[in-house]
N, C-alpha and C positions, 0 to 999 in steps of 0.2 A: 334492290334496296333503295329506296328514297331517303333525303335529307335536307331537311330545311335548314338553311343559311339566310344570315341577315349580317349587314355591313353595318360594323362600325364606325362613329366618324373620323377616329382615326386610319382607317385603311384597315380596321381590322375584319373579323370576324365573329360570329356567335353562331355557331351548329347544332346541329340534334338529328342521331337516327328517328325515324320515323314508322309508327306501327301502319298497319292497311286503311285504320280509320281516320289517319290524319295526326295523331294524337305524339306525344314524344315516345320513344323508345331505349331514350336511356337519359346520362347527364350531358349538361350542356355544356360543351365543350367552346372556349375563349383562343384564338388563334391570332398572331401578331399582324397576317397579310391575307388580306380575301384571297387574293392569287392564290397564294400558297396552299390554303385551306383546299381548295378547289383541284388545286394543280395533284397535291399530295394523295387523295384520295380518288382514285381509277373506279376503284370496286361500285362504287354510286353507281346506280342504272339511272335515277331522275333527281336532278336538285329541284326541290321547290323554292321559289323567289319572290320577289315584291314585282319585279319590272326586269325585263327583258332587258328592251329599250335604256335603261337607265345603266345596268349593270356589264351586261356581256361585251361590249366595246372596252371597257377595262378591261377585262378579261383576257382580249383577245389582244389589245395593247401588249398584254405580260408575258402574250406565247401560250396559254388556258386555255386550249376548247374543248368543249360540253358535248355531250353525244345527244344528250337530252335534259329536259327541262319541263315544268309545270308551270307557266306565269301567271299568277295572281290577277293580274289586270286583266289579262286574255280571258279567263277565268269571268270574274267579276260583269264585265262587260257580255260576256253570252249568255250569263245566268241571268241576270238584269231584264233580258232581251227576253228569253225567251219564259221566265216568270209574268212579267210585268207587261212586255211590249215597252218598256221604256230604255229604247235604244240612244246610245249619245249620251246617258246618264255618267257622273263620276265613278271612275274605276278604279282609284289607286289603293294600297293597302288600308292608308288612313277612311277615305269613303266607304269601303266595305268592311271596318271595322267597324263604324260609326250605325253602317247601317246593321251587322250585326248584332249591336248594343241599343239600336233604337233611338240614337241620338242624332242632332243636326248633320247633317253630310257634308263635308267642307267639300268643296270645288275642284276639280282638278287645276295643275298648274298649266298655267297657259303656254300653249306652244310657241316654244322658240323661234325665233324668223331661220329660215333657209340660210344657212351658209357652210362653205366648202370645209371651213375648219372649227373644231369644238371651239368654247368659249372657257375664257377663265373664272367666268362668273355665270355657267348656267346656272338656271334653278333650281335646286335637289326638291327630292321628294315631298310631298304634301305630308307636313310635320304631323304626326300624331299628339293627342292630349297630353301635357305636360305631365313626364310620372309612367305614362306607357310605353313599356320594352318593347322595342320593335319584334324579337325574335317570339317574343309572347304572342304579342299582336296576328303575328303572321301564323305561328300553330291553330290561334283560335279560328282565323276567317279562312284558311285551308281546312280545318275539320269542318266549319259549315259549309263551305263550296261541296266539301264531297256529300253532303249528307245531301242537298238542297240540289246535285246532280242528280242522288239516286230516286231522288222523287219525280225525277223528270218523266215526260211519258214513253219516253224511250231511255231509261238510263245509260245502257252501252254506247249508243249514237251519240248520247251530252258530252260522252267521257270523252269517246274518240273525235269531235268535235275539240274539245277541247286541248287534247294533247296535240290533236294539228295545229291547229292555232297556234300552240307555245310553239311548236317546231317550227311555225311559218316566221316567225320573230327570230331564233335562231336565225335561219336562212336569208334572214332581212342583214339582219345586222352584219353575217361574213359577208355578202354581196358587197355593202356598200364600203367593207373596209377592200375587197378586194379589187371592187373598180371595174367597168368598163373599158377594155383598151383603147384608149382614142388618141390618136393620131391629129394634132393642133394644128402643123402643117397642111394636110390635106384638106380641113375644116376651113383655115384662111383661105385655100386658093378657091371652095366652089363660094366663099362668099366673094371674093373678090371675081368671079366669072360669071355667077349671077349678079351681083349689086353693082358693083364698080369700087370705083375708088372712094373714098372716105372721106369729106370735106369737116374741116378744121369748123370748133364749135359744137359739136352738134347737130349738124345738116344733115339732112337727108342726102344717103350714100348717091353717086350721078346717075344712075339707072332710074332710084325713084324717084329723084327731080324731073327726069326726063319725062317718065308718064305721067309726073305731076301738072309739068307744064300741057303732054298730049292731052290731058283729060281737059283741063282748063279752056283749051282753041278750042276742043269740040261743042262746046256749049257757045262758042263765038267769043268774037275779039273782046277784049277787055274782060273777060270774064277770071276769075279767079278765085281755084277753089283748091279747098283743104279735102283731098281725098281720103284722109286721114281721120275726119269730121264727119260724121253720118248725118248728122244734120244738116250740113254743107250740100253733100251731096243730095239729099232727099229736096233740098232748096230749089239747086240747078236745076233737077229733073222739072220738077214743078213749074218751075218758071216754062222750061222748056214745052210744057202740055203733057207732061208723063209723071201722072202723081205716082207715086211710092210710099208702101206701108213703114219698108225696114229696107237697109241695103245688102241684105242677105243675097247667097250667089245665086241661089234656083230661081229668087222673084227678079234679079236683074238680067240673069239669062233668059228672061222671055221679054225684054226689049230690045228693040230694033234701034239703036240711037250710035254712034260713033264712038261715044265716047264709055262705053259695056267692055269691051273689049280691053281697051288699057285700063279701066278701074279694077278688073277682074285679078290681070295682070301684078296691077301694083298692092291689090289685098293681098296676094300669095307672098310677095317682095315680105312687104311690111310685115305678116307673119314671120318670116323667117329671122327678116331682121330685128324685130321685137323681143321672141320666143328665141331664137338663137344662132343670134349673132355676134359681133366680134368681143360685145360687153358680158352675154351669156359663158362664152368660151373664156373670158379671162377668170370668169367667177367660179366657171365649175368644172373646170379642165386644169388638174394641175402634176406634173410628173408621168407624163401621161396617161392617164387615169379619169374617169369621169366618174365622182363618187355619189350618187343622192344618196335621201335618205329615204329609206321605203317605208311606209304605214301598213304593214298586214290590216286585214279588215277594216280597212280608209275607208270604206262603203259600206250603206245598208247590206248588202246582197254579199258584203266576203270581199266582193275586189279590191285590189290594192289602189293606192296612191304616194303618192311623195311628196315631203315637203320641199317644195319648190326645184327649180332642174327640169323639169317637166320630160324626166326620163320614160314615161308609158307613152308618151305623144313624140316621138322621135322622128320626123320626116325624112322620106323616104332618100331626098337628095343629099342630105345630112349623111343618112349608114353610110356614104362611102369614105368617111372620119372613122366608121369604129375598124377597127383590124387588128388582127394577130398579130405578136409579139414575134420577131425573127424564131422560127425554128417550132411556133405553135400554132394551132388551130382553134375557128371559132364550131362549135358544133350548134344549130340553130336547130332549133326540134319546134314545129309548130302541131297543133295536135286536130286533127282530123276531122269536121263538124262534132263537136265538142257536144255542144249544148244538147242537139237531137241526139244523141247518143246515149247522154245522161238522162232525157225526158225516156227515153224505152227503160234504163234502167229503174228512173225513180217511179213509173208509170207500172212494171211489172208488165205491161200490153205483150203476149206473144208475139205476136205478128211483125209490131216492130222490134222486139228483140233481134227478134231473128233475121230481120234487116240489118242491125244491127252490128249481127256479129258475122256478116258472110260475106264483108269487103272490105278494103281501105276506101270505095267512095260511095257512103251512105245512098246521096242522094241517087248517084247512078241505078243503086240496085231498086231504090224504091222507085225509082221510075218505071225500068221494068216487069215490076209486080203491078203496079198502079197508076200509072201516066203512061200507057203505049211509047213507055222510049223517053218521052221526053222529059230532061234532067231539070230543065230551067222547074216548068210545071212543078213538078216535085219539090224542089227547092222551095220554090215560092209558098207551096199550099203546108210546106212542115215548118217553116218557118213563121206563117202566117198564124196557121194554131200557138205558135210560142209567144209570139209579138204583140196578137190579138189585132191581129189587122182585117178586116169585118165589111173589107168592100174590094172593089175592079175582083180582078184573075184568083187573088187568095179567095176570098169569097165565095167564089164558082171551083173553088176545087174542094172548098171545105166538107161538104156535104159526103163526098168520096172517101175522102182520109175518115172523118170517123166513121161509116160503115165499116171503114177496111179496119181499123186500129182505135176502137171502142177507148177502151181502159185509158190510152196516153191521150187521145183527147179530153176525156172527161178529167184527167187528172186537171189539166189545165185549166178548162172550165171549171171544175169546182175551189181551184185557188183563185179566178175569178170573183165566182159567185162572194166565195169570204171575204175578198177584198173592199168589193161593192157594198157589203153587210157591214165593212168596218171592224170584220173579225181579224186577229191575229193568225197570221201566216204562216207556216217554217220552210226550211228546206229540207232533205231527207235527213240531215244531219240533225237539226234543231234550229238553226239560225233562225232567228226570228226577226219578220218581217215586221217596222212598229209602225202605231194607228196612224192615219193621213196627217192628222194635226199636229205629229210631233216630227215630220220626215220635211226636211225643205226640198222645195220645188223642184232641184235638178235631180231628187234622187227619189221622189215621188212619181215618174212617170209623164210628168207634166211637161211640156215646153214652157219657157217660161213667157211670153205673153201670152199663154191662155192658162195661166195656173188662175185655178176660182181661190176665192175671198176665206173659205172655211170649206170643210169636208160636211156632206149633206146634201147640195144641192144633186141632179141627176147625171148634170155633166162631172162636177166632179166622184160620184159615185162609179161611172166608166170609164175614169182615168185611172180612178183609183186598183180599179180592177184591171184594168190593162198593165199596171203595174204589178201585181202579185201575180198576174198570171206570168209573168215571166220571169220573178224573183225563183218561184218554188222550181224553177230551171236553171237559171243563172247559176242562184244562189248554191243548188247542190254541187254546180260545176266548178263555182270558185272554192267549195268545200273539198272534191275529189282533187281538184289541183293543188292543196296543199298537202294531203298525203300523196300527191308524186313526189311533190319538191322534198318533201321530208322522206321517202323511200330514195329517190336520187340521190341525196346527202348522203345518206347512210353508206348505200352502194357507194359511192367515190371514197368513203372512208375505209371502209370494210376492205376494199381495195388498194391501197394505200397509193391513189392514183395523186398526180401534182395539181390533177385538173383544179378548176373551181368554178363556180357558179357563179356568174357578174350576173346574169339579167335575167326578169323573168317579169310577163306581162299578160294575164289572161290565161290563156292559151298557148303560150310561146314561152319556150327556156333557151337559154344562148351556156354553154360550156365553155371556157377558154382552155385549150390544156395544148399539151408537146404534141408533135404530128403524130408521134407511136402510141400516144393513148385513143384517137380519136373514134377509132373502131370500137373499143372497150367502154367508150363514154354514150356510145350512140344504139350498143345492147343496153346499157344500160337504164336509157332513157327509155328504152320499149320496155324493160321488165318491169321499171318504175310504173311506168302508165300500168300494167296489167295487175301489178300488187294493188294501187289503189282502187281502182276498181272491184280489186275481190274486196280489199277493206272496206269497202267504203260501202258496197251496193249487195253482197252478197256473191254466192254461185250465180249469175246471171251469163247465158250467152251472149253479152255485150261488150264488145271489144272498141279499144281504147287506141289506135293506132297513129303515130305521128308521122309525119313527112319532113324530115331531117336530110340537111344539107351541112356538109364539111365544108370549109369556106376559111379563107381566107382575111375576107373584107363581108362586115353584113351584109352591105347591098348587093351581095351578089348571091345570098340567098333568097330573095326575093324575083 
C-alpha cells in the first residue's frame, strides 16, 4: 500500500491512501505531527513525497524511519533526463507541477553552503502558485511521473530506476545522521607529524615554510617564491630556461631541476592542509563523528557527491582518523572490477559473461583465456574498450578483445558512435546521458584546458564520444550500486542488526556495527551485491563479488 503525504507548515500533515495509478484512494486525512502520521502507520509499503532531502532528517530527528519511499525530485529529475536529455533541469514539486500544467518553471532553491549543523533559517521548499494544495499538487505530478514512466522505452527499468534512486536518498540521509567514526585525536597528531607546528596568524604550518623557503634557494639566492602561486612557480621555471605549460605533477615530473622534488612535496602538504586540515576537522568533526551531506545522483552518470567535507576524496593518510567505536567494527567491502563486470552484464557478450562470472579476479581469468597469462595486458585492453583509450599497448590489444567479445565491444562503440552524433545516451537502467551543450566540462569527458568552444567541431565530437562510451558503463554501475545499498539496508533491518551504514563511495561501502555482528554484515554485503545484480541485469551468469575487510581503523583495510 502507498500513501502520499505532504507537510503542513505547522508541523503537520495531509495523507491519502493511494490507488496503482497514482490517484487517491480514499479521504484525506489531516494529522497534528508529520512524525506521528508517519510513525503511526507501519502497514505503508511506500510513502510518496515532495523531497527526501528536505523531509526524512525530521523524521529521523523524532525516531521515524521509512523502509521505503518514492521521491518526487528523484522522480522529476530522471524523467526530465531521460524525455528531454535536459539534465540539471528544476526538480522540485513546484517545477514539476508547473511543468505539468504548462506554465513558467520556477527555479529550484539554491543550495545551502556546507555546514556541520542545520540552520535556523534554511530555505523551504520552492513555494507553489498562491491557492495550490500541496498535497493536491503532489497527487497530480505523482500520477503524471507514473503515466510518463510507462511510456518510457523500458518502463520496468524507469520504475526500478526510480525506486533506487529514492532508496539511494533514504540511505544518504541515515549515513549522514549517522556519521563516520572519526577519531579528532588521531587526526591532530598525523597533521601535527606531517606539517608541524602551527604558527600564530595564519602562516603556513613549519614543514611548509620549510619547503617554501627549499624551493625558493633552488632557483638561487634572493629568489622568492609563492609555491602556493602557479604563476610563481611557472615564472621561476622560466626564468630558470625551463618553460612550463601548468604546474601539474606528471609535467613537473619530467624536469630535472632541484627544486621538483620539494614543490612536489609541498603540493601534497598544501592539499592536506587545505582539504583537511586543522580548520577542516574543527568544521566537520564533531562528537566524534564526521557528518557530510551526501547528493545521490551529484553526477551526470549516477555518482554521488557532497556538499562540501569532501568525504568521496578522503586520503589515504587521513583513514587512520576513521576507527571503530570501543567494542565495534568497521566492515569495508570494496566490490571487485566493478565496471567490466557490469559492461558483460549490460553488453549480454557470452564470452565475457562467463569471464565474468568464474572468479573473484576478472582480469586474471581474462588473461588466461586471452592474454597468455598476462593480467596487466588484459587489464589494460578492457579497460581501454571502456575509457576509449585509442593509442600505445590499449590500441594493440584492442583488435583481440573484440574478435574474442563482439557484443561488449560493440556495445561500447555504439554508445560512442551516439555520442559523437550528439544523440541521447542511457544506461541499462534509463539514466540519461544529456546533449554536450548542456553537461559542463568536468562532467563532459573533457579536461578542462582542452574542453572546445561549442559541441560540433571534430575534436569535440571524440571527446564527446569518449564520454558516453563510458557513461552507458559507469552509469549502469552507479545504477546497480544503489540497489545494493538499498538491498543492504533492507537486510540490516530485516535483521534487526545495530550496525549502520556511515560510508559509501562508487564502489566501496564501510558498515560500522558490534564485533558479533560483523560476520552477519559481511554475508550480507555479498547477498546484497548478488540481488542487485539479478535486479538490476537479469538471469545473467555475472557475478558481483567484493573484497571485504573487518578492520578496526580504515586504513588498515587498504
Amino acid at each position: 500500500m502507498r500513501w502520499a503525504v505532504a507537510e503542513t507548515g505547522d508541523g503537520g500533515a495531509r495523507l491519502c491512501p493511494l490507488t496503482p495509478d497514482g490517484r487517491a484512494a480514499g479521504r484525506v486525512l489531516e494529522e497534528p505531527s508529520f512524525a506521528e502520521a508517519i510513525r503511526s502507520r507501519p502497514e505503508v509499503d511506500r510513502w510518496v513525497w515532495r523531497s527526501t532531502a528536505e523531509l526524512y532528517r525530521r523524521l529521523l530527528t523524532a525516531g521515524v524511519r521509512v523502509e521505503r519511499c518514492y521521491d518526487i525530485e528523484a522522480g522529476e529529475a530522471l524523467l526530465i533526463g531521460h524525455e528531454e536529455g535536459q539534465s540539471g533541469q528544476p526538480r522540485s514539486l513546484a517545477a514539476a507541477w508547473a511543468r505539468l500544467h504548462r506554465l513558467p518553471v520556477p527555479d529550484d532553491t539554491p543550495a545551502r553552503a556546507a555546514e556541520t549543523q542545520p540552520s535556523l533559517f534554511e530555505p523551504g521548499p520552492v513555494p507553489l502558485p498562491p491557492g495550490t494544495d500541496e498535497l493536491t499538487a503532489l497527487l497530480e505530478v505523482y500520477a503524471g511521473q507514473l503515466a510518463r514512466t510507462a511510456r518510457a522505452a523500458h518502463p520496468e527499468r524507469m520504475r526500478l530506476l526510480i525506486a533506487a534512486e529514492s532508496a539511494g536518498m533514504l540511505v544518504a540521509t541515515e549515513m549522514t545522521r549517522a556519521g563516520v567514526p572519526w577519531r579528532a585525536d588521531v587526526h591532530r597528531e598525523v597533521l601535527n607529524g606531517l606539517l608541524g607546528e602551527r604558527y600564530p596568524g595564519g602562516l603556513e604550518p613549519r614543514r611548509m615554510a620549510e619547503l617554501a623557503e627549499e624551493i625558493s634557494c633552488a632557483f638561487g639566492p634572493g629568489e622568492r617564491i609563492r609555491p602556493d602561486l602557479p604563476h610563481d612557480i611557472i615564472r621561476a621555471f622560466t626564468k630558470a630556461g625551463i618553460p612550463l605549460s601548468s604546474t601539474r605533477k606528471w609535467e613537473l615530473q619530467q624536469i630535472d631541476h632541484p627544486a621538483v622534488a620539494p614543490l612536489l612535496r609541498y603540493k601534497s602538504l598544501y592539499r592536506l592542509h587545505t582539504a583537511h586540515g586543522w580548520s577542516w576537522l574543527q568544521q566537520w568533526v564533531h562528537d566524534g563523528r564526521f557528518r557530510p551531506e551526501y547528493l545521490p545522483g551529484g553526477t551526470v552518470t549516477g555518482r554521488w557527491t557532497t556538499n562540501g567535507g569532501g568525504a568521496l576524496q578522503i586520503p589515504k593518510v587521513i583513514r587512520q582518523a576513521v576507527r571503530a567505536d570501543p567494542g565495534w567494527r568497521l566492515v569495508v567491502a570494496d566490490a571487485d572490477q566493478m565496471e567490466p563486470r557490469v559492461l558483460a552484464a549490460v553488453s549480454r557478450d557470452p564470452g565475457l559473461m562467463e569471464v565474468a562470472g568464474s572468479g573473484a579476479d576478472l582480469y586474471a581469468d581474462l588473461a588466461a583465456r586471452a592474454f597468455r597469462g598476462d593480467r596487466a595486458q588484459a587489464k589494460l585492453a578492457l579497460l581501454g574498450a571502456i575509457y576509449g583509450q585509442t593509442s600505445g599497448d590499449a590500441l594493440k590489444h584492442m583488435a583481440d578483445l573484440r574478435r574474442r567479445y563482439p557484443a561488449a565491444v560493440a556495445h561500447v562503440d555504439d554508445a560512442a558512435r551516439a555520442g559523437e552524433e550528439g544523440r541521447l545516451v542511457r544506461t541499462w537502467l534509463g539514466r540519461t546521458c544529456p546533449p554536450a551543450s548542456m553537461a559542463p566540462p568536468d562532467e563532459a569527458g573533457l579536461p578542462q584546458d582542452e574542453a572546445p568552444s561549442g559541441y560540433g567541431s571534430t575534436s569535440a565530437a571524440r571527446a564527446r564520444g569518449r564520454f558516453t562510451r563510458n557513461f552507458v558503463v559507469q552509469g549502469s554501475a552507479a545504477d546497480w550500486a544503489l540497489l545494493m545499498l538499498a538491498a543492504l539496508r533492507h537486510a540490516l533491518s530485516r535483521a534487526a542488526l545495530r550496525a549502520e551504514l556511515v560510508f559509501f563511495q562508487h564502489d566501496e561501502v564501510i558498515v560500522h556495527c558490534p564485533a558479533d555482528e560483523a560476520a552477519t554484515v559481511a554475508e550480507a554485503i555479498t547477498t546484497a551485491a548478488a540481488a542487485a545484480g539479478r535486479i538490476a541485469f537479469g538471469d545473467t551468469p555475472v557475478r558481483f563479488p567484493f573484497t571485504t575487510a573487518v578492520v578496526g581503523c580504515y586504513a588498515e583495510a587498504k
